[in-house]
N, C-alpha and C positions, 0 to 999 in steps of 0.2 A: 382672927380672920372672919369675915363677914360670910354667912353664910349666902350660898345664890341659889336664883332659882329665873329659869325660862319660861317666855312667856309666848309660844306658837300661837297667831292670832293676828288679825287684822286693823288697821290704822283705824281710827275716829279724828277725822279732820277739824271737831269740834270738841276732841279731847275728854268726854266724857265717859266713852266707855271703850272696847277694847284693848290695844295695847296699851294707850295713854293709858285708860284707866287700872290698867295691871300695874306699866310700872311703878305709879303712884300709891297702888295698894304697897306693892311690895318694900319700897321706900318708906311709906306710913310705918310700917310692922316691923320696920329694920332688918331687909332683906336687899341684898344687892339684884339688881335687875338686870336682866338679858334678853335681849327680843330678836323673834323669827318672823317679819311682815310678809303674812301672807297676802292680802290686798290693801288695795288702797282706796279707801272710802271719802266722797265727797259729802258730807252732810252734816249735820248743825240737829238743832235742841228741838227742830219743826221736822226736817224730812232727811231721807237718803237721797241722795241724784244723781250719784253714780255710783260703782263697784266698777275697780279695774282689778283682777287676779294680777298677782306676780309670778312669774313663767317660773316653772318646776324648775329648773337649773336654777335660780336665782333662790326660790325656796330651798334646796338643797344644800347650794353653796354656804348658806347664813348658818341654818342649823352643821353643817359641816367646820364652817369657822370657829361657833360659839362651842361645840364641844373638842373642841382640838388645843382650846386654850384654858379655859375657864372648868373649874371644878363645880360642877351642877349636882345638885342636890335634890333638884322639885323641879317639874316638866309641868304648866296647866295650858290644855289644849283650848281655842275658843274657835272665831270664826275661820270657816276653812273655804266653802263657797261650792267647791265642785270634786268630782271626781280624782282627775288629775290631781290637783292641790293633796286628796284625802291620800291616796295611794301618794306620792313623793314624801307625805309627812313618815306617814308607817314604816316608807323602805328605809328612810334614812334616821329613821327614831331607834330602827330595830335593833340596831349592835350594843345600843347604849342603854336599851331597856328592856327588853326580854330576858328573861333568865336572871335579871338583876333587879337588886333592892331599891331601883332608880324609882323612889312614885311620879305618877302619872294622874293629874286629875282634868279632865274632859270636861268639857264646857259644851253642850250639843247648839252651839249656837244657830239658831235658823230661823228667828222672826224679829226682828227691833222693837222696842218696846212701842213705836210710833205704827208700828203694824207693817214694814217694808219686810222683803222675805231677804234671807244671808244665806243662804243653803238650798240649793236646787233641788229638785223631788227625785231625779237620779242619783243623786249624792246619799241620800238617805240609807240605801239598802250598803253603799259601800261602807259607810259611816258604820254600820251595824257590824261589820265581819270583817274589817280592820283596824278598829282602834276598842272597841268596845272591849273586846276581848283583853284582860291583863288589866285591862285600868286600875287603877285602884279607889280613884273615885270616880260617877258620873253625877252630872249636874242639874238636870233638866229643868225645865221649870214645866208648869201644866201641858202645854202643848206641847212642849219639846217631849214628852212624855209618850204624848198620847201616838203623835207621827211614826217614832221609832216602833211603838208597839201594832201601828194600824190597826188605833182602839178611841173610843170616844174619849174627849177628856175628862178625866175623873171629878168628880163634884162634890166629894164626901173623903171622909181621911180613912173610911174602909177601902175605897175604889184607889185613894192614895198610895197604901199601904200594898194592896194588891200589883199595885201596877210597878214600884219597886221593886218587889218581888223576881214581877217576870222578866224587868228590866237586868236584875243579876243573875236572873237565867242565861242572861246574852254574851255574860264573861266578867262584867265588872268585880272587881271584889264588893264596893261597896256601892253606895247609888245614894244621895242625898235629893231627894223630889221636893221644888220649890213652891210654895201655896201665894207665893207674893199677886200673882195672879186670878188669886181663887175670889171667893167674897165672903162675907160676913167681917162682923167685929173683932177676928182671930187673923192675923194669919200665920200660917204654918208649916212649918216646914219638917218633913223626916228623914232622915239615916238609916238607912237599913244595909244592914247584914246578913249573913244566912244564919247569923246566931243571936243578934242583938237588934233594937228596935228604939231612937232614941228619938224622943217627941220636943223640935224647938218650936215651941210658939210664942208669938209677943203682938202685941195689939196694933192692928193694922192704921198707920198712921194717916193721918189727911193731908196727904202733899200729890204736888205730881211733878216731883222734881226727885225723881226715879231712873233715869237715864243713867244706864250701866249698871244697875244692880248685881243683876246676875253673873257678869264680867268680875265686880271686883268682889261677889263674894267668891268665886272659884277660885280669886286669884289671894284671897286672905287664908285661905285652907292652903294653896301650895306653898306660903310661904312658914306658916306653921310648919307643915310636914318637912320645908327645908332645914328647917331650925331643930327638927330634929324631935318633935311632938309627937304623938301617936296622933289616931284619927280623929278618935274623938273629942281628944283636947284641941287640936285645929280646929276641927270643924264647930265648935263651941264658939272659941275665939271668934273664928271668922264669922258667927251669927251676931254674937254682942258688936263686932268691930261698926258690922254692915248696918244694923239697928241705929247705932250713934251718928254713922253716916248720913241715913234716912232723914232721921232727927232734924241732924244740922244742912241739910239741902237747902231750905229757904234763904235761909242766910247768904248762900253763895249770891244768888240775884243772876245766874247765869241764861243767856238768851229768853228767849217769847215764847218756847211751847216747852214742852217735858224737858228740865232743868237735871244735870247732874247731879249725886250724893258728891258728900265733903269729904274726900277721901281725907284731909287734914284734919278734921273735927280734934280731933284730940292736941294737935300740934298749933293751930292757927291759935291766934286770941280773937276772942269773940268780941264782933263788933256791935 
């Protein structure tokens, strides 16, 4: 039986990042896919142009069906938008994952790579003291970082490291901070734990066909952890998966501004 795993998250009309691109991760990695649409996104490889939320009953309902039928294994959380949305995710996540070995890995989604904001500035303090707590992974990338913390963004892998830190001060078990953002000829990414500290770096490539990064590395880590990995061998996987991804982006040839990663890289034949 194929192992599954949900993907709590918002539509990409353009399919590159999001739920598209979750379920595609998790299909690449040989995990059966299940999806909770919290909004619905008008936007392409240039801009966002709209965000419509989907009304909490309707939220409710989907994660209500998916776990009533389907044997779940991995929960990865992404775009949620607002308040409402944050609280109906928590109420109705809660029976099926507190107290239990259900992982959960968080994606603090709130900027598009194109610079459009996904996550309101009221959402933030909820986002911190209903989902953070129990995680077991959190995702951020530099900024997502820096907002939750109302701290400047880090510029250095000591201010990286630090900020980790105080980020599983807020409940995570664990906190994976993303440098895809950062600068120099490195970039890097860490794992931290309150006991361990693990350094993925790989050379920052020259594409800008990046769109959904962040989306389907959270979503290669919950599909490891469905399949039954520990964290740090997912969270490996999911660095090498998303690297090959990078790689293979030009190849797609997808729209005129910031281009999707190849979630198929390893499955397509190269043209």
């Amino acid at each position: 039986m194929a192992p599954i795993a949900v993907t709590i998250a918002g539509s990409d009309s353009g399919g590159g990042a999001g739920i598209q691109a979750d379920l595609k991760t998790f299909s690449a990695l040989g995990v059966y896919g299940a999806s909770v649409v919290t909004a619905l996104t008008a936007q392409n490889t240039c801009a966002v142009t709209l965000v419509e939320p989907a009304s909490p009953a309707m939220i409710a309902a989907q994660i209500t069906a998916v776990f009533a039928d389907l044997d779940v294994r991995a929960v990865k959380i992404g775009m949620l938008g607002d308040t409402a949305t944050i609280n109906t995710v928590a109420d109705h996540l809660a029976g099926h994952w507190a107290g239990s070995s259900l992982p959960l890995v968080l994606d603090p989604v709130m900027v598009t790579t194109s610079g459009d904001a996904l996550l309101t500035p009221d959402a933030v303090a909820c986002l911190r003291t209903r989902l953070l707590p129990g995680a077991q992974l959190l995702t951020p990338n530099l900024p997502e970082a820096a907002a939750l913390l109302n701290a400047p963004v880090a510029t250095s892998e000591v201010a990286m490291l630090d900020q980790a830190k105080a980020l599983i001060n807020l409940g995570p078990h664990a906190v994976l901070i993303k440098g895809g953002r950062g600068e120099g000829a490195e970039c890097l990414d860490l794992l931290v734990t309150n006991s361990t500290v693990l350094r993925l770096a790989a050379p920052r490539q020259a594409t800008t066909n990046t769109h959904g990064t962040g989306c389907t590395l959270s979503a290669a880590v919950a599909a490891g952890l469905a399949q039954g990995m520990d964290l740090v061998t997912a969270v490996s996987r999911a660095h090498t998966y998303v690297q090959g991804a990078i790689a293979a982006a030009d190849g797609l040839a997808v729209g005129h501004g910031h281009g999707p990663v190849h979630h198929f890289h390893t499955i397509w034949p190269r043209g």
